[in-house]
PyMOL Python script that loads the backbone (N, CA, C, O; Angstrom):
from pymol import cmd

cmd.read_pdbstr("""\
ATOM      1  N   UNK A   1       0.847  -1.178   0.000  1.00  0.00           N
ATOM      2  CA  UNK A   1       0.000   0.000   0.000  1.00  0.00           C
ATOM      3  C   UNK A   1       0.890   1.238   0.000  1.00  0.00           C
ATOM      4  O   UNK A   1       1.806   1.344   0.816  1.00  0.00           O
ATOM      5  N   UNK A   2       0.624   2.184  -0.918  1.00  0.00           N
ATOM      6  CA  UNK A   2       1.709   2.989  -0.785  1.00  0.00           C
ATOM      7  C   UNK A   2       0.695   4.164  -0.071  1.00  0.00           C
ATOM      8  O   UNK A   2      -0.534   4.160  -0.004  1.00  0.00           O
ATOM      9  N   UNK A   3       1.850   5.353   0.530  1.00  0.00           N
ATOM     10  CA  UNK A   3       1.527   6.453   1.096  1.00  0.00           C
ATOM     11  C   UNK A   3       0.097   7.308   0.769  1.00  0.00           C
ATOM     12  O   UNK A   3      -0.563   7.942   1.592  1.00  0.00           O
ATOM     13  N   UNK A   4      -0.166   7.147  -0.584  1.00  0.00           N
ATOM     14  CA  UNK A   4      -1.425   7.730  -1.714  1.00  0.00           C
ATOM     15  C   UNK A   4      -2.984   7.264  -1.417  1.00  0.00           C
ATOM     16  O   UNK A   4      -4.125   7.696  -1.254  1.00  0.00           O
ATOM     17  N   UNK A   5      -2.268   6.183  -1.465  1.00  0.00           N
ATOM     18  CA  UNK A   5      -3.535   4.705  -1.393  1.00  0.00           C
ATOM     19  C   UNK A   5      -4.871   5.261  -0.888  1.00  0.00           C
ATOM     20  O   UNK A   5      -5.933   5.123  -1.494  1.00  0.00           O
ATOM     21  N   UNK A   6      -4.712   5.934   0.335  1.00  0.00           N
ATOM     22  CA  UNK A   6      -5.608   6.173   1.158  1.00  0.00           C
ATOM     23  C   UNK A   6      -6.353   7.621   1.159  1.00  0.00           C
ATOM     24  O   UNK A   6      -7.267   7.987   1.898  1.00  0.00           O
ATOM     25  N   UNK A   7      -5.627   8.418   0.006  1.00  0.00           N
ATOM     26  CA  UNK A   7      -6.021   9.879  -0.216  1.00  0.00           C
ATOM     27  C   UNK A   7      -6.363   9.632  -2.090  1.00  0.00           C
ATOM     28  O   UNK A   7      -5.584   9.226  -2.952  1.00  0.00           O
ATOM     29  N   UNK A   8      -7.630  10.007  -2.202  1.00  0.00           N
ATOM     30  CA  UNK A   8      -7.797   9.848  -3.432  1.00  0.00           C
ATOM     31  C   UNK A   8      -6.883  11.199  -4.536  1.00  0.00           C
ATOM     32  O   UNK A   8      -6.603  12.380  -4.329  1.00  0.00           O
ATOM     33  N   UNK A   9      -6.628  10.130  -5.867  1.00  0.00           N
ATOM     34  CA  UNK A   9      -6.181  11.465  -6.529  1.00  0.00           C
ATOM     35  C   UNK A   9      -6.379  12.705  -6.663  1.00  0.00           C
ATOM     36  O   UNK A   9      -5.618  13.618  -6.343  1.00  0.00           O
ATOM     37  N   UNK A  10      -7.824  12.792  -7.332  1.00  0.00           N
ATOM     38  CA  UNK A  10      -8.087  14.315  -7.059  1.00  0.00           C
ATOM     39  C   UNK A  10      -8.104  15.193  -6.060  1.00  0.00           C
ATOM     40  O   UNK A  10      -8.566  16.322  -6.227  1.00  0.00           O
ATOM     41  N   UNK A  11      -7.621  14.797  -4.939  1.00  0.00           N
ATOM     42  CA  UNK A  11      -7.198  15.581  -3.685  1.00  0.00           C
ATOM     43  C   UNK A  11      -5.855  16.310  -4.026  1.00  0.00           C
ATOM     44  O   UNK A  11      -5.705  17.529  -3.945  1.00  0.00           O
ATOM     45  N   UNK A  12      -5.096  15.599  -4.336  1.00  0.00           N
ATOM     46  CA  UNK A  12      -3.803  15.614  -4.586  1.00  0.00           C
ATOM     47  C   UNK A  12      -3.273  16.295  -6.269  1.00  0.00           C
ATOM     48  O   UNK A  12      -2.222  15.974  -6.824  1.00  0.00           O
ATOM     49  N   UNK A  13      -4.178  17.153  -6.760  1.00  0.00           N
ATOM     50  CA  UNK A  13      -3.956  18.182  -8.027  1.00  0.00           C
ATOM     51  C   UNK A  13      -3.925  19.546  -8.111  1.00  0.00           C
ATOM     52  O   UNK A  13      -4.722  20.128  -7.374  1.00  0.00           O
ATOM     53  N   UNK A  14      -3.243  20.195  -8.788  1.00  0.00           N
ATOM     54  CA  UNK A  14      -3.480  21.592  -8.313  1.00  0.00           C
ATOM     55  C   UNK A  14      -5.054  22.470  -8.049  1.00  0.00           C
ATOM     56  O   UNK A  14      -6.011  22.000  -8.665  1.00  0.00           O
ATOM     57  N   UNK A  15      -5.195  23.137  -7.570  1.00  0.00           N
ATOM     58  CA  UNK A  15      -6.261  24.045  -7.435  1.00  0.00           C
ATOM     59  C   UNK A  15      -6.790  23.881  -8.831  1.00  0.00           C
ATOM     60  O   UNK A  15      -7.310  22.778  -8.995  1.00  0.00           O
ATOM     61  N   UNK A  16      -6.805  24.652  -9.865  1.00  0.00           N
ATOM     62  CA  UNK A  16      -7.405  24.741 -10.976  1.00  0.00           C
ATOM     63  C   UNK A  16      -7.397  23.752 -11.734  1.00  0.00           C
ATOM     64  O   UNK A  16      -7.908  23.867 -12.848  1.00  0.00           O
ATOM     65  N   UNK A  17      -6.833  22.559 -11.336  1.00  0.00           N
ATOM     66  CA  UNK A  17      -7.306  21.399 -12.666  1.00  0.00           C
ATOM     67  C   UNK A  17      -7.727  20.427 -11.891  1.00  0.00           C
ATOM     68  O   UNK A  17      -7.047  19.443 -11.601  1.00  0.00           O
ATOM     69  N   UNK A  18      -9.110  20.689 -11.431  1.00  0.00           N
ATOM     70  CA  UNK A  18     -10.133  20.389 -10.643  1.00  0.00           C
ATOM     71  C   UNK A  18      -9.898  19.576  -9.693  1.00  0.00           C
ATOM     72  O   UNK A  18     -10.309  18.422  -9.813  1.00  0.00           O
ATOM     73  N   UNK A  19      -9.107  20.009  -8.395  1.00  0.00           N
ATOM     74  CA  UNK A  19      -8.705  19.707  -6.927  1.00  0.00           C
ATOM     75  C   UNK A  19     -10.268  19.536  -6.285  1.00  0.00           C
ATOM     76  O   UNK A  19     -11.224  20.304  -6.177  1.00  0.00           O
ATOM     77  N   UNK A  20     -10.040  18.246  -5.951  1.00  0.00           N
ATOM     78  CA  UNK A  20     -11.508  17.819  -4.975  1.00  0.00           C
ATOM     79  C   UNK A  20     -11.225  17.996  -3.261  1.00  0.00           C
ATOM     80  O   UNK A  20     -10.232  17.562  -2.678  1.00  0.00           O
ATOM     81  N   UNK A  21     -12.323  18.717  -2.656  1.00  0.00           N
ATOM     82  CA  UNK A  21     -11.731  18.518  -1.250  1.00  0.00           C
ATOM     83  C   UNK A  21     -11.603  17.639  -0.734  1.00  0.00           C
ATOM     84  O   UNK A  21     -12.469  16.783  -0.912  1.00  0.00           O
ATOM     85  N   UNK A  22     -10.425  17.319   0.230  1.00  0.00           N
ATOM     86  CA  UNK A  22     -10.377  15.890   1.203  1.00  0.00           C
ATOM     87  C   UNK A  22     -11.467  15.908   2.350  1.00  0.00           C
ATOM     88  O   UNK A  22     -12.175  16.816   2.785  1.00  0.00           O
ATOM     89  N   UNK A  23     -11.351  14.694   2.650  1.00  0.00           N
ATOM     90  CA  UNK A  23     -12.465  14.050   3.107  1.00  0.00           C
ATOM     91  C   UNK A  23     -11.889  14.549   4.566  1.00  0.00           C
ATOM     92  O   UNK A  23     -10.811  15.129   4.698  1.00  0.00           O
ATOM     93  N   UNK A  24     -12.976  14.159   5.856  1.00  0.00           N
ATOM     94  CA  UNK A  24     -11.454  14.386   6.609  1.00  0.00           C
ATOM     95  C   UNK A  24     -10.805  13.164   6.842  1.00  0.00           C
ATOM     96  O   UNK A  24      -9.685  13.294   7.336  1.00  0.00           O
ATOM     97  N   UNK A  25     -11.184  11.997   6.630  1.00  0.00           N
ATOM     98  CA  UNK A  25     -10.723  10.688   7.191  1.00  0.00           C
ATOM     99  C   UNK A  25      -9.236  11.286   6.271  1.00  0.00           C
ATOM    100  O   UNK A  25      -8.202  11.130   6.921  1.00  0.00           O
ATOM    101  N   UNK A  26      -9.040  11.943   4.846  1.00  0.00           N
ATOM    102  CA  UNK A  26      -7.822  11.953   4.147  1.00  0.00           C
ATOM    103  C   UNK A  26      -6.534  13.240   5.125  1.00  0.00           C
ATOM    104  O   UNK A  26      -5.316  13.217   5.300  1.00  0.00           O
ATOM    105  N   UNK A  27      -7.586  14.157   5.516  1.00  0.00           N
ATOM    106  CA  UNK A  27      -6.796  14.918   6.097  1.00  0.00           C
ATOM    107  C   UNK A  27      -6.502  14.579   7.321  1.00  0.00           C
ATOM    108  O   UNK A  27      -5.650  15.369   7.728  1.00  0.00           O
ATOM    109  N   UNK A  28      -6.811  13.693   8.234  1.00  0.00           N
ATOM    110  CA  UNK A  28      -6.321  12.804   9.147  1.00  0.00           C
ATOM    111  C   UNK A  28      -5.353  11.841   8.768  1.00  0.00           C
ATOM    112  O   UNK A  28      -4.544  11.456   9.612  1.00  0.00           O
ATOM    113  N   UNK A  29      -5.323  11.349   7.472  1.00  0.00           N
ATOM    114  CA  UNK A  29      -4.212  10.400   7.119  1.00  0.00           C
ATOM    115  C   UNK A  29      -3.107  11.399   6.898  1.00  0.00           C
ATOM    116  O   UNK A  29      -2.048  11.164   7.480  1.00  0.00           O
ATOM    117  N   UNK A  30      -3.182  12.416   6.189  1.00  0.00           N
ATOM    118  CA  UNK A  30      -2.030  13.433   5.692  1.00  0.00           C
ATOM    119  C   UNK A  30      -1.250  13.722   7.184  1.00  0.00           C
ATOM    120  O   UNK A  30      -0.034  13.549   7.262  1.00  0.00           O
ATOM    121  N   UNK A  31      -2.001  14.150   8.293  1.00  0.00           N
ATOM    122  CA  UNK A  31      -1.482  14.561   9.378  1.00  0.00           C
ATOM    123  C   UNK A  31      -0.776  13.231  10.221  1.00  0.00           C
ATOM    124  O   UNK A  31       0.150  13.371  11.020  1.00  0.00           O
ATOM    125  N   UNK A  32      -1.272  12.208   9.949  1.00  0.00           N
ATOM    126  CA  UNK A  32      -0.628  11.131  10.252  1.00  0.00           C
ATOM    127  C   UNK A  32       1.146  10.731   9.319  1.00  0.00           C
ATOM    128  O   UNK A  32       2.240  10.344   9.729  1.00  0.00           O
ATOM    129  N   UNK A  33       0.645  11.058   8.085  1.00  0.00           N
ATOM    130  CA  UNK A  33       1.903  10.787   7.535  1.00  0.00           C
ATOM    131  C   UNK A  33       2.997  11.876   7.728  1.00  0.00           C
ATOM    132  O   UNK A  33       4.203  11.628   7.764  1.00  0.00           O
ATOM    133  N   UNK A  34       2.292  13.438   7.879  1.00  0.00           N
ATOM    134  CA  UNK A  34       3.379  14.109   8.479  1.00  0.00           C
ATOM    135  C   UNK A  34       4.178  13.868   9.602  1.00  0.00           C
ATOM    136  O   UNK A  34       5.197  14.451   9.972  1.00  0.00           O
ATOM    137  N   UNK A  35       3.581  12.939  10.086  1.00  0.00           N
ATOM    138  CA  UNK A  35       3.933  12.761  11.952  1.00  0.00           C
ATOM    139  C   UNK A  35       3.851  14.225  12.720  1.00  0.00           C
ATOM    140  O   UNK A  35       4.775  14.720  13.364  1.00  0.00           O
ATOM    141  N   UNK A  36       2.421  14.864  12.491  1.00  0.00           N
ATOM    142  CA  UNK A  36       2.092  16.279  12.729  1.00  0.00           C
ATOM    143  C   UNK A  36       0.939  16.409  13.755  1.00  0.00           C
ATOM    144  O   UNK A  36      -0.112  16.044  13.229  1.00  0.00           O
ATOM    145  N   UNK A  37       0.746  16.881  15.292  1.00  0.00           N
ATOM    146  CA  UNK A  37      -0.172  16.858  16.389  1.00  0.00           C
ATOM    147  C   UNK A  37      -0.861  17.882  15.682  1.00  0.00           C
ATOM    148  O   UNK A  37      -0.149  18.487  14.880  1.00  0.00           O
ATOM    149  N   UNK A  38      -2.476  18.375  15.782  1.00  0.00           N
ATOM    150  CA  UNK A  38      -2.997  19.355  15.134  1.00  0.00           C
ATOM    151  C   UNK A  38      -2.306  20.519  15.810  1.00  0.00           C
ATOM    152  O   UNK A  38      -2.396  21.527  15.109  1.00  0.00           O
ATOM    153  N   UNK A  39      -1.710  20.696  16.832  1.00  0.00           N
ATOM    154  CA  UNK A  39      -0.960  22.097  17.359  1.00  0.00           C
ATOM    155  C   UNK A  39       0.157  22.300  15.674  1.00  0.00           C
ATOM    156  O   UNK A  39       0.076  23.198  14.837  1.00  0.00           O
ATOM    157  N   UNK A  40       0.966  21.262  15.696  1.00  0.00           N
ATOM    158  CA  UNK A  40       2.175  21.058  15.040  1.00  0.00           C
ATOM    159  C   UNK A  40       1.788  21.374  13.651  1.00  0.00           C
ATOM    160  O   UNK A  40       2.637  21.838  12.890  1.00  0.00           O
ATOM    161  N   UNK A  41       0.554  21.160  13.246  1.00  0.00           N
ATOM    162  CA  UNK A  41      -0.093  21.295  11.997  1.00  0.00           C
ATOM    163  C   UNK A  41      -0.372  22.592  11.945  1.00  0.00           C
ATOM    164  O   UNK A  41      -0.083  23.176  10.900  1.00  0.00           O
ATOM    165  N   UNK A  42      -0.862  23.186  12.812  1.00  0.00           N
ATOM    166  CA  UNK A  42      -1.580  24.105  13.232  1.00  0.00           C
ATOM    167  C   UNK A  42      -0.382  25.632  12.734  1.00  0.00           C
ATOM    168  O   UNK A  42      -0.514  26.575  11.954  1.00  0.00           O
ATOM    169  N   UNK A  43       0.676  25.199  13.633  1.00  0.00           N
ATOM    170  CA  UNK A  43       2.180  26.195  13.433  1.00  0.00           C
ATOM    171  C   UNK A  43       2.155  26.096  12.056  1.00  0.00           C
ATOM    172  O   UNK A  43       1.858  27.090  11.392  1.00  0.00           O
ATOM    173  N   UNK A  44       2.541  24.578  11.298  1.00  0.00           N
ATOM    174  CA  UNK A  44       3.097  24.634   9.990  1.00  0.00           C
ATOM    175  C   UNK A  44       2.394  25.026   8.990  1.00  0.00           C
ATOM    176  O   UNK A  44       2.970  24.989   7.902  1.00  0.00           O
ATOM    177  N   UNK A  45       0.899  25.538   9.020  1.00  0.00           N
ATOM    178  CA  UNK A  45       0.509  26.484   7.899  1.00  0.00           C
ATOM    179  C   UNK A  45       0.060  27.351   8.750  1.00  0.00           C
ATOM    180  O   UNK A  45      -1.151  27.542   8.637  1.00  0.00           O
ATOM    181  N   UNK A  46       0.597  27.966   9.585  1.00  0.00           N
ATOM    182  CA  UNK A  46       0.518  29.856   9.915  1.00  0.00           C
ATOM    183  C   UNK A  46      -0.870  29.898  10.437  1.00  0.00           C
ATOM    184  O   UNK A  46      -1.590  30.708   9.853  1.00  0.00           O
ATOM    185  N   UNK A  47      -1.367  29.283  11.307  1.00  0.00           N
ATOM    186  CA  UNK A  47      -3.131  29.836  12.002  1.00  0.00           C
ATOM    187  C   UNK A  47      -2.087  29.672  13.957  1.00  0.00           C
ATOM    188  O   UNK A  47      -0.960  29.440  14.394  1.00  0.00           O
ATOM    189  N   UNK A  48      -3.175  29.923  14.338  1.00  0.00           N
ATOM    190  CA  UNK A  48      -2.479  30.196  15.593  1.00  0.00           C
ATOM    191  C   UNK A  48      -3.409  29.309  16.320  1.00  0.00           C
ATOM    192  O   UNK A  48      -3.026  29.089  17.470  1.00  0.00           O
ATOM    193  N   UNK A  49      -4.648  28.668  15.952  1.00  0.00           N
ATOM    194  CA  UNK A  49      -5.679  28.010  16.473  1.00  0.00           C
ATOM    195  C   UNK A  49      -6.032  26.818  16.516  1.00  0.00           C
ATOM    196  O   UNK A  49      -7.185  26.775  16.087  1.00  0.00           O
ATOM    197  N   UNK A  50      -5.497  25.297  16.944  1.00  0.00           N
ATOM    198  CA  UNK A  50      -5.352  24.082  16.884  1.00  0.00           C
ATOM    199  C   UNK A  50      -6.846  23.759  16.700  1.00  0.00           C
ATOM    200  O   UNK A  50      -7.150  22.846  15.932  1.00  0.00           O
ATOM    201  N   UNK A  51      -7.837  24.475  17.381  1.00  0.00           N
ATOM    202  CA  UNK A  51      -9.516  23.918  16.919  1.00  0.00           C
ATOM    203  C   UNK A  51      -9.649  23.918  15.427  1.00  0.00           C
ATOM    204  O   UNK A  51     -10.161  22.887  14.991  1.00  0.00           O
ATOM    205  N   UNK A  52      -9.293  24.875  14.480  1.00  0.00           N
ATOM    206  CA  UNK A  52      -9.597  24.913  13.189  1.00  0.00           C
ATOM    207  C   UNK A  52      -8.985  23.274  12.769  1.00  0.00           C
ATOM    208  O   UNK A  52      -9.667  22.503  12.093  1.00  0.00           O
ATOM    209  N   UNK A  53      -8.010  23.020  13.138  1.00  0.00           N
ATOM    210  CA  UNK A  53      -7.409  21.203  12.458  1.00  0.00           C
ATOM    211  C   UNK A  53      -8.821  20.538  13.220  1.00  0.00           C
ATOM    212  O   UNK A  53      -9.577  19.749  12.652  1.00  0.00           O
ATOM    213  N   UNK A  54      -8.930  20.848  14.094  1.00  0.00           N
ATOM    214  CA  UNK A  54     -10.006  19.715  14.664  1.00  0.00           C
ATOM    215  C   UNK A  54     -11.589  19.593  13.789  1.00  0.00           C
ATOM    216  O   UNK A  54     -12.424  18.712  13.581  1.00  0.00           O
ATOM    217  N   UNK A  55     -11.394  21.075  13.441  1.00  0.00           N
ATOM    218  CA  UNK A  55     -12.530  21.514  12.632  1.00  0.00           C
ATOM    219  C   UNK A  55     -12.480  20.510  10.941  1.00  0.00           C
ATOM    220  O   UNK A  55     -13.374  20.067  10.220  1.00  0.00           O
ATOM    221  N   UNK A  56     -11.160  20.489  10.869  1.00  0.00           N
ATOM    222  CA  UNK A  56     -11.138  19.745   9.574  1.00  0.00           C
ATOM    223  C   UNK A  56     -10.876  18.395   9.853  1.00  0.00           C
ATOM    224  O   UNK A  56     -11.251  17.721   8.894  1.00  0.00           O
ATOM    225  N   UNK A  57     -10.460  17.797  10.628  1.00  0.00           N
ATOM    226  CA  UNK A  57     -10.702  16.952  10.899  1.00  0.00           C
ATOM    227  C   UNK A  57     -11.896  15.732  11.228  1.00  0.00           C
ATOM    228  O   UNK A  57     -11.837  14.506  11.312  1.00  0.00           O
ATOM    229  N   UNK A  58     -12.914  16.661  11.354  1.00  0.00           N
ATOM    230  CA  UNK A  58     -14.132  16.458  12.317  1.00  0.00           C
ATOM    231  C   UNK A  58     -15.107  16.729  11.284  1.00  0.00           C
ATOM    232  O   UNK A  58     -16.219  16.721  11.813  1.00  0.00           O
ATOM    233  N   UNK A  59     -15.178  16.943  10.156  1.00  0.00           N
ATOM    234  CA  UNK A  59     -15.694  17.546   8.804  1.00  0.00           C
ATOM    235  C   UNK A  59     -16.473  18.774   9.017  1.00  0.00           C
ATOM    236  O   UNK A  59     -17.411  18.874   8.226  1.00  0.00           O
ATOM    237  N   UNK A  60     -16.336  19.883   9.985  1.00  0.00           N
ATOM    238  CA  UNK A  60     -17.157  20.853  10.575  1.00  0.00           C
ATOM    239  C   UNK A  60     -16.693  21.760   9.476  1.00  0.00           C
ATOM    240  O   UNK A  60     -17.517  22.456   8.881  1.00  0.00           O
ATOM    241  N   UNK A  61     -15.443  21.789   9.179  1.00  0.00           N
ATOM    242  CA  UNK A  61     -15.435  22.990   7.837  1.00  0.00           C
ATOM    243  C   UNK A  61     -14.419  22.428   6.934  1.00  0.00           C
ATOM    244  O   UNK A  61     -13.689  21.453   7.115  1.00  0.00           O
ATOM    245  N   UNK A  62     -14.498  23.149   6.024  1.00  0.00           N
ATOM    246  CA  UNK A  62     -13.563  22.531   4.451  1.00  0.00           C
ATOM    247  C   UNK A  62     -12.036  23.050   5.154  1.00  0.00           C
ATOM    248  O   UNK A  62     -11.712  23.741   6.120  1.00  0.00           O
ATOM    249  N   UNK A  63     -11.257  22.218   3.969  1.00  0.00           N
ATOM    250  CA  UNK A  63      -9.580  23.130   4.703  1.00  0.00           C
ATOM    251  C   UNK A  63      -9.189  23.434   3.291  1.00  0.00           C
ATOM    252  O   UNK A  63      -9.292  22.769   2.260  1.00  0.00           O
ATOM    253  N   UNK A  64      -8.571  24.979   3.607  1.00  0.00           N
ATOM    254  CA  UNK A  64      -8.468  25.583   2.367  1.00  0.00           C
ATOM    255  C   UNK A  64      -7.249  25.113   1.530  1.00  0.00           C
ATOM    256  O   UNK A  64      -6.202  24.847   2.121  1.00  0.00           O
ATOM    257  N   UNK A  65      -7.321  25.016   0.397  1.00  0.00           N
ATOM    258  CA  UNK A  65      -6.189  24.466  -0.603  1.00  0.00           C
ATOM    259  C   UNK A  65      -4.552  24.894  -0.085  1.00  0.00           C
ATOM    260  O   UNK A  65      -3.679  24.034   0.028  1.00  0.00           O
ATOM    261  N   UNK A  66      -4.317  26.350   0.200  1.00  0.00           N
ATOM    262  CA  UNK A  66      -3.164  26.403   0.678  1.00  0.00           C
ATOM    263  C   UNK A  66      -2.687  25.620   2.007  1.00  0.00           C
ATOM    264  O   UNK A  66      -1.595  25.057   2.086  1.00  0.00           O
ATOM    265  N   UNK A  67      -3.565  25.655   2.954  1.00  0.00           N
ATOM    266  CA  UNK A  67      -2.965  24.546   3.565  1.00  0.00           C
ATOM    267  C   UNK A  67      -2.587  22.862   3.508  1.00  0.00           C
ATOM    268  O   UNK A  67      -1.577  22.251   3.858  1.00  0.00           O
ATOM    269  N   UNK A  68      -3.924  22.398   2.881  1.00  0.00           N
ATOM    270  CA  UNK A  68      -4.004  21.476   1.954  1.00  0.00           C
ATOM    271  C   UNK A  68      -2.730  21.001   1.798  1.00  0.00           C
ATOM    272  O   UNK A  68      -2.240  20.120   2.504  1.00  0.00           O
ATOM    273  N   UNK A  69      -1.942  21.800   0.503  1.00  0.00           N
ATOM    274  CA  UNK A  69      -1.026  22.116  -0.220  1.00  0.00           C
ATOM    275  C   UNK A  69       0.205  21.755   0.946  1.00  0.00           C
ATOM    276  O   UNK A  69       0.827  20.706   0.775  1.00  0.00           O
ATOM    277  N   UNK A  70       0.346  22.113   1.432  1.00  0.00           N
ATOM    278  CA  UNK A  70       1.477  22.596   2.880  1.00  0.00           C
ATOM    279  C   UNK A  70       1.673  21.738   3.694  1.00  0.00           C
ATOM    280  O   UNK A  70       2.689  21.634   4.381  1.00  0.00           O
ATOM    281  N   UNK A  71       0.482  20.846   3.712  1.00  0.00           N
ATOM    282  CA  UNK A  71       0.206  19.442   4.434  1.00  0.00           C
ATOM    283  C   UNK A  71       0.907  18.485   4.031  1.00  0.00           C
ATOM    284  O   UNK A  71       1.707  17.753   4.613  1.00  0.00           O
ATOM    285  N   UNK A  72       0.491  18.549   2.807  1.00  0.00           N
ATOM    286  CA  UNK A  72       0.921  17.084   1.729  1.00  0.00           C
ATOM    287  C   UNK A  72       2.246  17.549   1.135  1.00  0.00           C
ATOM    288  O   UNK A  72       2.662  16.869   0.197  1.00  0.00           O
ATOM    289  N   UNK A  73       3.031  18.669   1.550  1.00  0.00           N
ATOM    290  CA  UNK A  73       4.361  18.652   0.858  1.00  0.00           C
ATOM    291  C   UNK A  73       4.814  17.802   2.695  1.00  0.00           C
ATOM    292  O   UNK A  73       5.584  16.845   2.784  1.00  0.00           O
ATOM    293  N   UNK A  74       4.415  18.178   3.394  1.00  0.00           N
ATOM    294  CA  UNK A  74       4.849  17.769   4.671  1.00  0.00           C
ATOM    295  C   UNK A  74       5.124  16.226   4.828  1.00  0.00           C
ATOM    296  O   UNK A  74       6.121  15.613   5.212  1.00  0.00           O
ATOM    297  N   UNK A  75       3.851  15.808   4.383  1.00  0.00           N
ATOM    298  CA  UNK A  75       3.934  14.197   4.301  1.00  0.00           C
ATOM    299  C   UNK A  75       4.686  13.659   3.236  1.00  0.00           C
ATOM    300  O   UNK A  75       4.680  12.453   2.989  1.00  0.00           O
ATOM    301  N   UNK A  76       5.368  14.532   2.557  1.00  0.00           N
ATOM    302  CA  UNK A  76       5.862  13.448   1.642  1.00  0.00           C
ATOM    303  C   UNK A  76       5.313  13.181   0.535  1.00  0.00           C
ATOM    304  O   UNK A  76       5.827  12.246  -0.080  1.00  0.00           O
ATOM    305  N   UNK A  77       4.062  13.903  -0.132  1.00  0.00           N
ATOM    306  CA  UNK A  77       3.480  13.538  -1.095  1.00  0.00           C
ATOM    307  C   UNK A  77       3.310  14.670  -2.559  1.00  0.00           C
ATOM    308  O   UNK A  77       2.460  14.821  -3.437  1.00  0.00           O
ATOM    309  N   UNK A  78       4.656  15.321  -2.207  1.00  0.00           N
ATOM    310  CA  UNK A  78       4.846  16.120  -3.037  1.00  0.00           C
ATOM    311  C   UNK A  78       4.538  17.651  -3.268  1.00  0.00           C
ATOM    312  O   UNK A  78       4.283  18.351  -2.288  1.00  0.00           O
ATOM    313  N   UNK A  79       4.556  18.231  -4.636  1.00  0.00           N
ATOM    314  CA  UNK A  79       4.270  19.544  -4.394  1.00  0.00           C
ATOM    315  C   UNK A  79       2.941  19.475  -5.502  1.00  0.00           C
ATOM    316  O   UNK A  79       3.188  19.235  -6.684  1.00  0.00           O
ATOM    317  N   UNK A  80       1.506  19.702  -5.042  1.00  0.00           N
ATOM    318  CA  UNK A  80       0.535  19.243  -5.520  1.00  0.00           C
ATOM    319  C   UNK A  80       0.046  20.133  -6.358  1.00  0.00           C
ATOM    320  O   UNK A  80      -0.647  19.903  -7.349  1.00  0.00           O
ATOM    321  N   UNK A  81       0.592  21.665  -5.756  1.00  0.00           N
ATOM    322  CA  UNK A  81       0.384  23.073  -6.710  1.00  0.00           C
ATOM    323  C   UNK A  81       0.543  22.827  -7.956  1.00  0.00           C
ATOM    324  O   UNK A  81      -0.150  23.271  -8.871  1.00  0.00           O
ATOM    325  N   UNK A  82       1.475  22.099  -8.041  1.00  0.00           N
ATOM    326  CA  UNK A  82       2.191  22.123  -9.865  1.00  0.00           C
ATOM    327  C   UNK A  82       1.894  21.014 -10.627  1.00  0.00           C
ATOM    328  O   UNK A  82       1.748  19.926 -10.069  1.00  0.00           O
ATOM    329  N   UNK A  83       1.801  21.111 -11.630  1.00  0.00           N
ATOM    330  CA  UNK A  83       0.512  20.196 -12.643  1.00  0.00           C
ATOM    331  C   UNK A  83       1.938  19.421 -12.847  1.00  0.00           C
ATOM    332  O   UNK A  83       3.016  19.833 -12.418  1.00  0.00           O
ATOM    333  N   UNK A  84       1.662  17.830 -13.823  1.00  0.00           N
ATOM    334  CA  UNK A  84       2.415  17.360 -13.952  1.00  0.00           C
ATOM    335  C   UNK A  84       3.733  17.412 -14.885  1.00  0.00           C
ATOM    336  O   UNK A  84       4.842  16.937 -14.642  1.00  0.00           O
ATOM    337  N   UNK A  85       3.365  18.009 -15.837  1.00  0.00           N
ATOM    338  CA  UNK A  85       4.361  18.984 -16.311  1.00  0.00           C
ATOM    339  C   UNK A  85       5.049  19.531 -15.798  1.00  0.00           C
ATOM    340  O   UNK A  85       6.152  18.987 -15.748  1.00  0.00           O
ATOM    341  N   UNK A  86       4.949  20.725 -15.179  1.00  0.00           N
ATOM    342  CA  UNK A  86       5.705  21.605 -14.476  1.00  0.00           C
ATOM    343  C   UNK A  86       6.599  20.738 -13.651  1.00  0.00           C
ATOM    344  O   UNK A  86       7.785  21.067 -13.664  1.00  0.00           O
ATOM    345  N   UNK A  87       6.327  19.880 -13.061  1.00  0.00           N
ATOM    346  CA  UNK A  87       7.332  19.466 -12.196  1.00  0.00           C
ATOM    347  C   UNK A  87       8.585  18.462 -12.444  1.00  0.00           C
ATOM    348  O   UNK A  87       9.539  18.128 -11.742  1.00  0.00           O
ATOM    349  N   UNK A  88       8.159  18.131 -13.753  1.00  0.00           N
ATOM    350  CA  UNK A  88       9.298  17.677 -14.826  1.00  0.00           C
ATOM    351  C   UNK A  88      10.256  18.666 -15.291  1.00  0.00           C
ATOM    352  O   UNK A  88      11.370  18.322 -15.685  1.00  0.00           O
ATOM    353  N   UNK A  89       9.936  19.687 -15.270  1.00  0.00           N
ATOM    354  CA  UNK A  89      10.687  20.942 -16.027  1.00  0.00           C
ATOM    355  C   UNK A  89      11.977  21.277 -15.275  1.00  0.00           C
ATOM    356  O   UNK A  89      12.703  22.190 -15.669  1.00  0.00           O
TER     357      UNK A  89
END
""", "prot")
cmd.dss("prot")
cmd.show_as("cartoon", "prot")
cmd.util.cbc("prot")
cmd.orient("prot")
């Protein structure tokens, strides 16, 4: 099973070439693969408020693409901003 497995693709595309939101069960796996406490998550995309991770976690609100983004370079799953092209270049 690799690292992905458990976060569907379209989570994992840039914003404009139609990025689906994660679920939270996915944004619970992302924070798992960061090895990231929602405080720790919380620091590493710039909010000052550990309830908002809980919030996404908990499916109470969407989590916005830039963090998204910031998450999944964390875990290891690349830089999701950039289409597949670009990151060949």
């Amino acid at each position: 099973m690799t690292k992905q497995s458990k976060i569907r693709a379209a989570c994992l595309r840039p914003f404009a070439d139609g990025w689906e939101q994660p679920t939270p069960e996915e944004v619970r796996e992302v924070l798992r693969l960061a090895g990231l406490s929602g405080s720790e998550a919380a620091r590493h995309v710039g909010i000052t408020e550990g309830r908002t991770i809980r919030r996404w976690t908990g499916g109470d609100s969407a989590i916005p693409y830039a963090c998204w983004a910031l998450l999944c370079h964390a875990a290891g799953l690349g830089l999701i901003w950039f289409a597949e092209q670009d990151k060949e270049a």
